[in-house]
N, C-alpha and C positions, 0 to 999 in steps of 0.2 A: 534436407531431411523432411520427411513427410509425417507432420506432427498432430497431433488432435488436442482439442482445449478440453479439459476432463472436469476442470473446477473454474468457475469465479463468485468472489466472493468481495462486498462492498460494505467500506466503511466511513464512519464519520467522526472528526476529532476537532479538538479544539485546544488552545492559549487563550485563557480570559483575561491574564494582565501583561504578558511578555511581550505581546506582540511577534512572536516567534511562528513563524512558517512551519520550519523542519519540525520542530512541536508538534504543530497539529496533525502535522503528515504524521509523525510516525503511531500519533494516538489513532489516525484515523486507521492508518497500515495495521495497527494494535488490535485494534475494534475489528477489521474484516477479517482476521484469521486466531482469534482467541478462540473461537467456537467451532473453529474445522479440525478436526480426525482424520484421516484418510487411512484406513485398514487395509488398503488394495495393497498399499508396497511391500507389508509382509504377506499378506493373504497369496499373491500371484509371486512373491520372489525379487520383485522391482529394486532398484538401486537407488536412491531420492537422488542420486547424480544425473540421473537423468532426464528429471524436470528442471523444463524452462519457466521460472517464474516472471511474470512481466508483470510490471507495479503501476498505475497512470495513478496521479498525487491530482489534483486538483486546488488552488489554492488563486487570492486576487496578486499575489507576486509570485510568480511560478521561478523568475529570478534570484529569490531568496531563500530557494531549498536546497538544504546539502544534500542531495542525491547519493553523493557515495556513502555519507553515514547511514541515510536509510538502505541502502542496500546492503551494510555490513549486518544488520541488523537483522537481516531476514536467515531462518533458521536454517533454508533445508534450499537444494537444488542450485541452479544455475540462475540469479537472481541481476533485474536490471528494473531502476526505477526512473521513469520519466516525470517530469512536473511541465503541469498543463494551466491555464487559466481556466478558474473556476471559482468553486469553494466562495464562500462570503466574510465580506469585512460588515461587521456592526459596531456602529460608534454608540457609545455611551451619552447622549445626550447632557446629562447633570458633571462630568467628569473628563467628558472628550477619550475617555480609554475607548481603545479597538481592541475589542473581542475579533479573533480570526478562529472561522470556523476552513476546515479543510474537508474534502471527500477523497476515497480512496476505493480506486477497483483493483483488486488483485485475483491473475489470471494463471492457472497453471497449465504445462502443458504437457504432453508424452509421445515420442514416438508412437505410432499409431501400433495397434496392439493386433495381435492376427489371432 
């Protein structure tokens, strides 16, 4: 299928005491698409079925993300989310907690439009 990327849109999340991965991912997945609209699906007649959403999670344990929660989670289209190494661990100096901060690009896509 000959697709066109029409949106991406990046975010940042975080866990300050849980130490929880999938946390931050989904605050981060949370933060990149709280702020997008996309008018075109009813404007032009579009189906949201047939965007491809492609999720890349960013995080220092890319192993410790539920991936299939965050994808049930995503609202609209044909959704898949990958976890990547990235994203930052900060330890707490005075307390030894790890703050895990996550990043998140979320990428939409459409049959190419004539």
């Amino acid at each position: 299928m000959n697709v066109q990327r029409f949106i991406i849109e990046m975010g940042m999340g975080n866990d300050q005491y849980g130490q929880d991965y999938t946390k931050a991912a989904a605050r981060a997945i949370e933060d990149a698409i709280r702020h997008s609209s996309i008018p075109m699906f009813d404007a032009l007649g579009l189906d949201h079925k047939q965007m491809r959403i492609e999720v890349t999670v960013g995080v220092q344990k890319p192993d410790e993300i539920d991936t299939v929660a965050l994808t049930a989670k995503l609202p609209r289209g044909q959704a898949r989310v990958k976890a990547t190494f990235g994203g930052l661990d900060v330890k707490n100096p005075d307390n030894g907690n790890i703050l895990v901060i996550a990043t998140a690009a979320v990428e939409a896509f459409l049959p190419k439009q004539v």
